[in-house]
N, C-alpha and C positions, 0 to 999 in steps of 0.2 A: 316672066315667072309668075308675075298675080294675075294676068290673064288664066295661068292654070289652073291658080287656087278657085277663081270663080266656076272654069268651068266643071269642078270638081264640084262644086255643091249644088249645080243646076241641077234641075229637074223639071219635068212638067206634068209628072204626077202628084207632085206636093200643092195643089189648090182643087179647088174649094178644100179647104179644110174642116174637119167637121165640129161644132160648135161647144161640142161637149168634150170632147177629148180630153185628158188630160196632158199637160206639156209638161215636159221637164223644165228645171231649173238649167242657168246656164252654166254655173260649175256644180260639182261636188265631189268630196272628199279625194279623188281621183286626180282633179285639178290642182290641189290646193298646193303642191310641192312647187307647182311651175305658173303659179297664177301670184299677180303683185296683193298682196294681203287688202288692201283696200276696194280693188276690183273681186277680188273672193267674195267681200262680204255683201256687195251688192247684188251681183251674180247668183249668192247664194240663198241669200237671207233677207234681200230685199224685193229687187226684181222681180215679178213674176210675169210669165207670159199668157197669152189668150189669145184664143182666134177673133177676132175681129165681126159681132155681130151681124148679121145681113140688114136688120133696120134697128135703127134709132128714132129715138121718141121726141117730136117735135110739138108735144103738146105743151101748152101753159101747165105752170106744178099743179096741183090740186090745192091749195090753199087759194090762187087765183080764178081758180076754174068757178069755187063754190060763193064766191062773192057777184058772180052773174049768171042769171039764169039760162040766157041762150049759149053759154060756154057750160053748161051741165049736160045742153042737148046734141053740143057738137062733139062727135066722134073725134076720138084722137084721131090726129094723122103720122104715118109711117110712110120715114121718109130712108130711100135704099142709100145704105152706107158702101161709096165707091172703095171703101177698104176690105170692106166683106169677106169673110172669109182667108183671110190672112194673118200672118202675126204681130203681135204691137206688145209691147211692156209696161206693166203699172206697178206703181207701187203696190205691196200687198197689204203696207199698213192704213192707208186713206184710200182704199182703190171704191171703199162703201162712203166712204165720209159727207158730210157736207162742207165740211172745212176744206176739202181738197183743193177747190178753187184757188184756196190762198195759198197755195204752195202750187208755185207754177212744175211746166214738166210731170205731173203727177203720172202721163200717160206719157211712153213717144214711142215713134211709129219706123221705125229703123227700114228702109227700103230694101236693104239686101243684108245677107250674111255680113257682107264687110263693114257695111254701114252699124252695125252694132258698134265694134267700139268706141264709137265717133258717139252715139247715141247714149250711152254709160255717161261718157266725158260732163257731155252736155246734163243729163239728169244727175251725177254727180255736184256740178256745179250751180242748176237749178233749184232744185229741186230738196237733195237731203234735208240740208237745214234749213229749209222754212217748215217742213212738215211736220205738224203739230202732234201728228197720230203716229208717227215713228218713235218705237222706245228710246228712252233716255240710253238703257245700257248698249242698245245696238246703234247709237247716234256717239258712246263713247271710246267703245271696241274699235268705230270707223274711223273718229279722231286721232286716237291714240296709234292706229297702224299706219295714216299721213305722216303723223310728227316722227315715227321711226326711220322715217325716211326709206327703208325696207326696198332695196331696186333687185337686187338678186340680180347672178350672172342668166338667168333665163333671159332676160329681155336683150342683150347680145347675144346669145345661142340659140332663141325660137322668132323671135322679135315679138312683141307685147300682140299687136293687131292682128298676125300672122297665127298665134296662138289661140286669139278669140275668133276668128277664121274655121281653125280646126276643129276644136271644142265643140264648137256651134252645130258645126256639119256634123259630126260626130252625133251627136244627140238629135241628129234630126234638122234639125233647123235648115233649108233650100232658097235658093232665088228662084221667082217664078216667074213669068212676064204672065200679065192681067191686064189684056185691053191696052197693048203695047206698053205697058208702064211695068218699070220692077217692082217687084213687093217681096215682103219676105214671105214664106209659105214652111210648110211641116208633112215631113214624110218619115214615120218610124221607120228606125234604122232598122235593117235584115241583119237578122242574125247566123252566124255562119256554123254550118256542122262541121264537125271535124272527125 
């Protein structure tokens, strides 16, 4: 039966995805009857997706750079990012920061559709509360939806993973194979006449 669900969200026109796009969130308002409240608010109001640069910058900062003179003359080097063009999740409130670093998880890179939940969990657990650039009120919204304890009969009726599965696909979101490896990828969804 999850063998189906995956091959339901395959595709292999979801990659290279293009850099500027904009992606949806992974729930909204839509979601929010059948989604556990604390996964909503990351989903919704944290989370954000991106496609995954073609090159990363492998140069010394500039503060380093200008303290020597043959590092003034050396050209950055650009170096090709093996996730390129795929999708990855950052935070949206440190995703500029310099502070990021100290809050680990800032980024994570979920391999397929399924592997999201799993990826939440983990940046859930990483990630929220160290991060300094996440507001207070939406760091106490997410507290206060944990301690309600809030499971709702959804996660017997849909199953939690099963749900961010659907969702996912639903908005787009695809498994792609890139160089025999899975990745996640983005194909806007067709809309259908009626």
């Amino acid at each position: 039966e999850e063998e189906e669900e995956f091959d339901a969200v395959s595709t292999s026109t979801a990659w290279p995805v293009d850099e500027n796009i904009t992606l949806p969130a992974l729930f909204d308002k839509e979601d929010k009857p059948f989604v556990n409240p604390t996964h909503y608010i990351i989903g919704s109001e944290i989370l954000e997706p991106f496609v995954i640069p073609r090159y990363h910058d492998d140069a010394a900062p500039a503060s380093a750079a200008s303290t020597s003179n043959s590092a003034n003359k050396k050209k950055r080097k650009k170096k090709t990012n093996f996730r390129a063009g795929t999708i990855a999740f950052r935070c949206r409130f440190c995703k500029h920061s310099p502070n990021k670093n100290d809050a680990p998880l800032a980024t994570i890179y979920p391999e397929t559709v399924g592997g999201l939940y799993r990826a939440n969990l983990r940046f859930q657990a990483g990630h929220l509360n160290k991060c300094e650039d996440c507001p207070a009120e939406v760091k106490e919204r997410h507290e206060n939806a944990q301690r309600s304890g809030d499971r709702r009969s959804y996660e017997v009726q849909v199953g939690v993973r099963r749900y961010w599965i659907s969702t996912a696909a639903r908005k787009g979101f695809r498994n792609v194979t890139v160089k025999g490896k899975e990745r996640l990828g983005f194909a806007p969804p067709v809309l259908q006449e009626y």
